[in-house]
C-alpha distance (Angstrom), angle and dihedral (degrees) to the residues before:
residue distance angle dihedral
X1 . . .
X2 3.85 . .
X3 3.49 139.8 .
X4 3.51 114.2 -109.8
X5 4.48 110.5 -140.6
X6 3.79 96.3 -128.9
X7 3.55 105.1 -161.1
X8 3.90 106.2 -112.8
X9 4.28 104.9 -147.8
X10 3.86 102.9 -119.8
X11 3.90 103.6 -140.3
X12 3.54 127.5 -166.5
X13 3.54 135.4 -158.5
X14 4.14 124.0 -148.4
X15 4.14 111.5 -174.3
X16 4.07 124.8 -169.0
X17 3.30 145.6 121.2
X18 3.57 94.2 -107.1
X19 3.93 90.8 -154.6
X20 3.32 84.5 178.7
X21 3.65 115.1 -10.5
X22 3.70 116.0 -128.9
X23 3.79 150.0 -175.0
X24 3.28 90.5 -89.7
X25 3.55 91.6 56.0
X26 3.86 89.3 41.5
X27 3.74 88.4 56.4
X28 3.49 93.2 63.9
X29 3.57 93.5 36.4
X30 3.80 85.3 67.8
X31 3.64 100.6 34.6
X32 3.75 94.9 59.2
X33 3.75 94.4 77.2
X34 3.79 90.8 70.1
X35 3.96 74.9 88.0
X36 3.52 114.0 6.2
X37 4.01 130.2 74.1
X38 3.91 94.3 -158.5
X39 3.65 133.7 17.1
X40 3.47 121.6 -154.7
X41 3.87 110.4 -160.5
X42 3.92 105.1 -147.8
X43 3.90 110.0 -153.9
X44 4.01 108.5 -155.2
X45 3.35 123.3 -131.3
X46 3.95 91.2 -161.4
X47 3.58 108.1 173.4
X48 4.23 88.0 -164.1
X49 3.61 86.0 79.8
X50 3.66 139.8 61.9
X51 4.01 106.0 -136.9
X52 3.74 123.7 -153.9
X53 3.97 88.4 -146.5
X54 3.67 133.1 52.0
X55 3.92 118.0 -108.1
X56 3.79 88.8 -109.8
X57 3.57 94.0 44.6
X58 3.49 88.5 60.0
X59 3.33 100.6 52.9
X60 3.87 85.4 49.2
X61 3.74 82.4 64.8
X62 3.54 98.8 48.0
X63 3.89 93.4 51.0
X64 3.49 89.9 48.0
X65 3.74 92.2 57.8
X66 3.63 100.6 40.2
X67 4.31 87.4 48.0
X68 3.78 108.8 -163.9
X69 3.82 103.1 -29.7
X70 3.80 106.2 151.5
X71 3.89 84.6 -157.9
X72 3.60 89.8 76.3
X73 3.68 135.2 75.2
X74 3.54 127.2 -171.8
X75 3.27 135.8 -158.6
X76 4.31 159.3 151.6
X77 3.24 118.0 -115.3
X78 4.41 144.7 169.5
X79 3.33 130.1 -177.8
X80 3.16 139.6 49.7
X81 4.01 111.6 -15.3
X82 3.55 94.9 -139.2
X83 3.63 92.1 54.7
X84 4.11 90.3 56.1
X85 4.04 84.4 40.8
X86 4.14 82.9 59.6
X87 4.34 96.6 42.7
X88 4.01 86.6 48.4
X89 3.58 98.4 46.5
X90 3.95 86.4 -129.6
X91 4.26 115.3 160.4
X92 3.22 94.7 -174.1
X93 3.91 137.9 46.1
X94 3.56 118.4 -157.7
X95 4.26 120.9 -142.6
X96 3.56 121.5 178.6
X97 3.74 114.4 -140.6
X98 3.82 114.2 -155.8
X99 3.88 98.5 173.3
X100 3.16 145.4 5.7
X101 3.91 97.2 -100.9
X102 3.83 83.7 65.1
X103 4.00 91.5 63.2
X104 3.61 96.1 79.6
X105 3.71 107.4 49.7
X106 3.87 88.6 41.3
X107 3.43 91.1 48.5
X108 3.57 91.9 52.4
X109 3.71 96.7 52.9
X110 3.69 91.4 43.7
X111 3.98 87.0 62.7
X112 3.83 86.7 41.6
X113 3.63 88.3 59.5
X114 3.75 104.2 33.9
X115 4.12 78.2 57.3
X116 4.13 89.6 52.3
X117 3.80 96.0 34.8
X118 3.76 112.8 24.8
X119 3.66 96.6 -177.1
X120 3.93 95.9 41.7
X121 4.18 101.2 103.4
X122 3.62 121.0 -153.6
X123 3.57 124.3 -157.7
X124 3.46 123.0 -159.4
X125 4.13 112.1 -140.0
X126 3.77 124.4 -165.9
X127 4.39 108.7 -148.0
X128 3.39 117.2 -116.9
X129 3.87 109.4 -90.0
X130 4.02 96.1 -111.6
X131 3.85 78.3 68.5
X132 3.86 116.4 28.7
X133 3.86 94.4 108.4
X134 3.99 98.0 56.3
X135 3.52 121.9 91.9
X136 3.93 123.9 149.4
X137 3.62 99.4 -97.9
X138 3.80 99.2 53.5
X139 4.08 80.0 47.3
X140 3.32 90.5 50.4
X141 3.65 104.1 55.6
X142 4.05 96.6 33.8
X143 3.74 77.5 59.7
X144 3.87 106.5 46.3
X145 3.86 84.5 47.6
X146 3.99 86.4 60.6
X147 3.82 98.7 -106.3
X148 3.75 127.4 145.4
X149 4.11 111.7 -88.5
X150 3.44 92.3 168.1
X151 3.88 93.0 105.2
X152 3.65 92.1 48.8
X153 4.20 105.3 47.5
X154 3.66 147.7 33.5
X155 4.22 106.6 -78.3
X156 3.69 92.0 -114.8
X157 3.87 96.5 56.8
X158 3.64 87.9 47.4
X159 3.78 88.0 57.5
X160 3.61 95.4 48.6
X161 4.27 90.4 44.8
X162 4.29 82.8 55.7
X163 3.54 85.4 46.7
X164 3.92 94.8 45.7
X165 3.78 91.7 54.4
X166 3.36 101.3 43.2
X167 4.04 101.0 -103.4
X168 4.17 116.0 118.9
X169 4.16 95.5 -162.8
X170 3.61 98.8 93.7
């Protein structure tokens, strides 16, 4: 008798606020299927910050940057992230890490979680270098001052960023 190698689906799990997602986070959107079969993008609902978009907005985003890849799941989500990890099935969580001074806080939270969720994985991934300096913040304020984002995100969240600050050329 032998043992037949069912193929085990290898899910992955990528948490942020997204406020706005970017090609930076698209990047490693993409990238994560070197070694995942499904992504599921977790939208936070982190009531620490103050978010220029609504949660559902933000998932808008996300969708509209992924398109229709059946790969990828996405979702909001509170609590604790291990908890989501365990409802999705996900073994590994994804964090992008864009400099150095990101290492320790990540780091710290990966122990955190590793502590609550010993078989939950994370995997640290540097962005590709076309987009290591964008987070949502910097994009963000480059945009509420009126300056052009359209290097730096999808063309519908640069629409909606116009939009947010009052501007209509986007």
């Amino acid at each position: 008798m032998s043992i037949s190698s069912a193929s085990v689906e290898r899910i992955a799990l990528y948490a942020g606020s997204f406020d706005p997602v970017t090609h930076g986070h698209e990047d490693l959107i993409q990238r994560t299927f070197t070694f995942a079969d499904r992504l599921v993008v977790a939208v936070a609902n982190n009531v620490a910050k103050q978010p220029l978009f609504t949660v559902d907005e933000r998932i808008a985003f996300v969708r509209a940057v992924t398109g229709n890849d059946p790969r990828v799941e996405i979702r909001a989500f509170d609590g604790l992230l291990v908890d989501f990890a365990r409802d999705v099935g996900a073994c590994v969580n994804v964090r992008g890490l864009r400099a150095v001074s990101d290492f320790e806080y990540e780091f710290q939270m990966a122990l955190m979680n590793r502590h609550l969720h010993p078989s939950l994985e994370t995997v640290f991934m540097a962005p590709s270098l076309d987009t290591t300096y964008i987070s949502s913040s910097m994009v963000r304020e480059v945009a509420r001052f009126g300056g052009d984002v359209s290097q730096l995100v999808h063309p519908i969240v640069a629409r909606a960023l116009a939009e947010r600050f009052g501007r209509r050329d986007a």
